[in-house]
Backbone as JSON Lines, residues from 0, in Angstrom:
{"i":0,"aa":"X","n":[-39.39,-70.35,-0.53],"ca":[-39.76,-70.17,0.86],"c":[-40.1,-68.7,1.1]}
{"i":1,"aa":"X","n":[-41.35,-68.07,2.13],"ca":[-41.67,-67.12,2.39],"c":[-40.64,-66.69,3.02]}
{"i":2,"aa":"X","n":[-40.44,-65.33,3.32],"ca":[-39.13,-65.04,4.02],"c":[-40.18,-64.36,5.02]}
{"i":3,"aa":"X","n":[-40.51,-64.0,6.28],"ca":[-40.74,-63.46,7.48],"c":[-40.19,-62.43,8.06]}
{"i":4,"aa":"X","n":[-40.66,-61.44,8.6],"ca":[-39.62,-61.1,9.35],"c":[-39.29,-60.63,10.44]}
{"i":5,"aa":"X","n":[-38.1,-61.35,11.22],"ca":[-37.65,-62.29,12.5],"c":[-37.12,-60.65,12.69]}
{"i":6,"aa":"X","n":[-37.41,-60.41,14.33],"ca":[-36.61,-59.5,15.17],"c":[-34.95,-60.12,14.95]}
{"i":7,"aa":"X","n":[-34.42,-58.65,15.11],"ca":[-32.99,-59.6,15.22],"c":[-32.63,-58.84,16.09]}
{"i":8,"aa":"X","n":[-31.72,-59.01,17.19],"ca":[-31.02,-58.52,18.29],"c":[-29.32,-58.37,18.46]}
{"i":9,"aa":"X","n":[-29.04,-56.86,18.54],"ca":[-27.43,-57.16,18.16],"c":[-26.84,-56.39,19.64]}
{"i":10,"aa":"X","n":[-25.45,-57.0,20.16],"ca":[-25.22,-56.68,21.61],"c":[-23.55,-57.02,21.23]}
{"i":11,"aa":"X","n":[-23.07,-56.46,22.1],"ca":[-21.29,-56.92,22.35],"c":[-21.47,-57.66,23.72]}
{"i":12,"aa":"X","n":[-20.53,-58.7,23.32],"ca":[-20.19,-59.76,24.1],"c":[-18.96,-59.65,24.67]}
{"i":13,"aa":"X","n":[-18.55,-59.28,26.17],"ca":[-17.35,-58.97,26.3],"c":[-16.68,-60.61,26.7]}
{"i":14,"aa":"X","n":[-17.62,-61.45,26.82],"ca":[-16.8,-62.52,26.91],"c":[-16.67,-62.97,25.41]}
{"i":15,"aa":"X","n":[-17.66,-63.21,24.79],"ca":[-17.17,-63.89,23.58],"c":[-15.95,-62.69,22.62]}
{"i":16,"aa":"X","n":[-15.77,-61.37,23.07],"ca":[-15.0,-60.41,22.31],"c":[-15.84,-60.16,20.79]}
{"i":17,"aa":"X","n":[-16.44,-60.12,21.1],"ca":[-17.36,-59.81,19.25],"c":[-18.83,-59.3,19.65]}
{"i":18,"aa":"X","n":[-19.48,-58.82,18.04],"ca":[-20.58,-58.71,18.38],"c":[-21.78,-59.89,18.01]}
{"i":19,"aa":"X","n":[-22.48,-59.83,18.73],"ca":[-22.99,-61.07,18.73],"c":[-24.81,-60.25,17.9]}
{"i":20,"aa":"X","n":[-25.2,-61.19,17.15],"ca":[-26.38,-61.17,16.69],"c":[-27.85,-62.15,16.73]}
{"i":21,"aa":"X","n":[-28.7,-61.68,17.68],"ca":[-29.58,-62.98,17.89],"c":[-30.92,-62.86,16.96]}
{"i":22,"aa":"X","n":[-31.59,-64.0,16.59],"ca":[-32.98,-64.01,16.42],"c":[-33.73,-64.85,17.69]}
{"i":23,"aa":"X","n":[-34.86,-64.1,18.44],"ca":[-34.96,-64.47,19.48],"c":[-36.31,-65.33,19.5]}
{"i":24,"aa":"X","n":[-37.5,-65.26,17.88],"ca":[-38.06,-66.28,17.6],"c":[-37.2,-67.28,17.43]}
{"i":25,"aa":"X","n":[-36.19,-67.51,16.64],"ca":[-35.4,-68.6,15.94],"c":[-34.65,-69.6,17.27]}
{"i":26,"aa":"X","n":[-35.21,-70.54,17.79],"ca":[-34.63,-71.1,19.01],"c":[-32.78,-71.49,18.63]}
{"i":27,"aa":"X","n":[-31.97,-70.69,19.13],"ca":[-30.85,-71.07,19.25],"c":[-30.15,-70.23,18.07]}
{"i":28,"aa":"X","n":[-30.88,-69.53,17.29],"ca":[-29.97,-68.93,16.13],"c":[-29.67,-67.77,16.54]}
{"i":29,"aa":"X","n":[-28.48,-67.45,16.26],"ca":[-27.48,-66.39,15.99],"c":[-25.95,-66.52,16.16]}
{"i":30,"aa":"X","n":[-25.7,-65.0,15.93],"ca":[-23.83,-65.21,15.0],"c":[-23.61,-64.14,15.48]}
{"i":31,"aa":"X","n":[-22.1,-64.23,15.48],"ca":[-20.99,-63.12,15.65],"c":[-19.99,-62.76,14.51]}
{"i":32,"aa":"X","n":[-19.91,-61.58,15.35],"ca":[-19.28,-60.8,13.63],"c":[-18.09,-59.79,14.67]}
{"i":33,"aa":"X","n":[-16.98,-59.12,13.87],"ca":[-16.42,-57.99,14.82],"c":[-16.73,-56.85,14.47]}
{"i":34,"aa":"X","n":[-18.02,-56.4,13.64],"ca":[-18.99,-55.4,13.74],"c":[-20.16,-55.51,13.62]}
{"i":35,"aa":"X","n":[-21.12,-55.02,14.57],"ca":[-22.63,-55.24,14.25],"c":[-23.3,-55.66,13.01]}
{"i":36,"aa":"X","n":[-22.73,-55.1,11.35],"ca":[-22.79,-55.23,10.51],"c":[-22.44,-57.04,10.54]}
{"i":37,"aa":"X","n":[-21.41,-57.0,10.5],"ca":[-20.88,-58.66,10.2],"c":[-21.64,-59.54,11.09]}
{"i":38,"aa":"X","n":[-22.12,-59.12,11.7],"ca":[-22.52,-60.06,12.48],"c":[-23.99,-60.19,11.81]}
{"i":39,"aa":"X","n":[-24.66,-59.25,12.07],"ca":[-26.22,-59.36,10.95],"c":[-26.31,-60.37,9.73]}
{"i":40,"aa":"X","n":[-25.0,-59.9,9.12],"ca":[-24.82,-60.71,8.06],"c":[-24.95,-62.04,8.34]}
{"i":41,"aa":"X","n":[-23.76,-62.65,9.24],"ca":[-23.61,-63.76,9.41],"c":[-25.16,-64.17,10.02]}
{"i":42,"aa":"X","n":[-25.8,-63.56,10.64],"ca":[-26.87,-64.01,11.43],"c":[-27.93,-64.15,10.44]}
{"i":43,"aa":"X","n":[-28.33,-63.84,8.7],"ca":[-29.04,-63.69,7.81],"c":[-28.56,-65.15,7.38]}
{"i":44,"aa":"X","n":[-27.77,-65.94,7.23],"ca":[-27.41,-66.33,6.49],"c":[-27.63,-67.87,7.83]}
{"i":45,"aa":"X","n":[-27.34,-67.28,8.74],"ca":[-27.63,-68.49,9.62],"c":[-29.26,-69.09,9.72]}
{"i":46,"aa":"X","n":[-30.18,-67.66,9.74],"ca":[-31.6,-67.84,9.45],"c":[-32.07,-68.67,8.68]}
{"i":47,"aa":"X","n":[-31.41,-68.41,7.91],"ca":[-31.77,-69.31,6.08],"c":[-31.81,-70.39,6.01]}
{"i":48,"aa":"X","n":[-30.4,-70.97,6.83],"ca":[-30.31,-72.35,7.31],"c":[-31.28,-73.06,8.19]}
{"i":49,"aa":"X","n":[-31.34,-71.83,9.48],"ca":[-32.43,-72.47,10.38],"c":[-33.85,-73.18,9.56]}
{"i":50,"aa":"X","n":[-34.05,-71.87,9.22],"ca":[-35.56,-72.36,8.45],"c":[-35.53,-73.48,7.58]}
{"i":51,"aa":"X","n":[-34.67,-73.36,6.88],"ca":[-34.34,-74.23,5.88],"c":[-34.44,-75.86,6.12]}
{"i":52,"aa":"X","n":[-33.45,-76.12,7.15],"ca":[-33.66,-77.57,8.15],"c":[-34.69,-77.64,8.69]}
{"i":53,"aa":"X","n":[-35.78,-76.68,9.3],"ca":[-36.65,-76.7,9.64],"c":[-37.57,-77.26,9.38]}
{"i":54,"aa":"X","n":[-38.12,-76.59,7.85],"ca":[-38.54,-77.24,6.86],"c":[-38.22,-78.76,5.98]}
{"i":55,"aa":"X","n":[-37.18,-78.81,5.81],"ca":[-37.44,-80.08,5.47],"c":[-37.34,-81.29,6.28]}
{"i":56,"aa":"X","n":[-37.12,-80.43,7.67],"ca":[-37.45,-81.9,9.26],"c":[-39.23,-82.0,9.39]}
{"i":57,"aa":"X","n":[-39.61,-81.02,8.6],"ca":[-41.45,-81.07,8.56],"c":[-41.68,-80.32,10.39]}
{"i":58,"aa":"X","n":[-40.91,-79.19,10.72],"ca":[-41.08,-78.7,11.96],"c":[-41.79,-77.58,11.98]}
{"i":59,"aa":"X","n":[-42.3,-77.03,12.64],"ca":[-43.06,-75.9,12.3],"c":[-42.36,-74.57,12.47]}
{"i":60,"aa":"X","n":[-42.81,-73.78,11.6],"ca":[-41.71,-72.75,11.39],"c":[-42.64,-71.24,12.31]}
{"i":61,"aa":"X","n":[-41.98,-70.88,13.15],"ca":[-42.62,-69.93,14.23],"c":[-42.93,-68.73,13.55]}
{"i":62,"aa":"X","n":[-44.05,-68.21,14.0],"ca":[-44.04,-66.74,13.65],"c":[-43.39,-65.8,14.56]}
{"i":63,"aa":"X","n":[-43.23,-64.95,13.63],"ca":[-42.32,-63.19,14.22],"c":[-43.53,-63.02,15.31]}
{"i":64,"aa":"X","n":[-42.74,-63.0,16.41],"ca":[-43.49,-62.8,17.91],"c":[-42.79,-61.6,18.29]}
{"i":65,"aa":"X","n":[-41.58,-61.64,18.6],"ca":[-40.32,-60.92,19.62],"c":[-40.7,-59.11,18.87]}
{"i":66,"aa":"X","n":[-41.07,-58.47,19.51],"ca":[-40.98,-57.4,19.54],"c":[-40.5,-55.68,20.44]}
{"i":67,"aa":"X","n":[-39.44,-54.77,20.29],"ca":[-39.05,-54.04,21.78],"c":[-40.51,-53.31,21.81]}
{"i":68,"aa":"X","n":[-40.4,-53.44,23.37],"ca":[-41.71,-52.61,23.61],"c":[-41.43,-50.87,23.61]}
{"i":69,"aa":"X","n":[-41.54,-49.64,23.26],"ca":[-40.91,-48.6,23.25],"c":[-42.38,-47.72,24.64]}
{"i":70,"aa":"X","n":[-41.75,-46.89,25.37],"ca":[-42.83,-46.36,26.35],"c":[-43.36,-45.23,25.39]}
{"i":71,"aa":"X","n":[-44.44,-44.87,25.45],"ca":[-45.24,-43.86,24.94],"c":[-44.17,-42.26,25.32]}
{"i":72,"aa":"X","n":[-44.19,-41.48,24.42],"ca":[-43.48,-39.92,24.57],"c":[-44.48,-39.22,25.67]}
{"i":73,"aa":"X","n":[-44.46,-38.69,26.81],"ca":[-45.06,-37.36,27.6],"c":[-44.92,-36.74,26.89]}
């Protein structure tokens, strides 16, 4: 499988108490970790899966859209 590559988004969750890691192409994927690190991880590994089922449900697998927009420097 091609590997892509998916924005990933990492934030603390003061309700869930962890940090949480999203892919925001990937409908519904991401993971928590109790450091940004762990959580990436876990969220790499969740990807793999996504796609993975994806693929063999014959679903179409999205392209890397999600990008931060940064403002131009004055």
């Amino acid at each position: 499988m091609i590997v892509k590559r998916y924005a990933i988004v990492v934030f603390w969750s003061d309700e869930d108490g962890a940090w949480v890691a999203d892919a925001p192409d990937l409908k519904s994927c991401s993971a928590f970790g109790a450091t940004p690190e762990e959580a990436v991880a876990e969220l790499r590994a969740a990807m793999e899966a996504w796609l993975a089922a994806a693929s063999e449900a014959g679903l179409p697998i999205p392209e890397p859209r999600f990008q931060l927009q940064h403002e131009a420097a004055e």
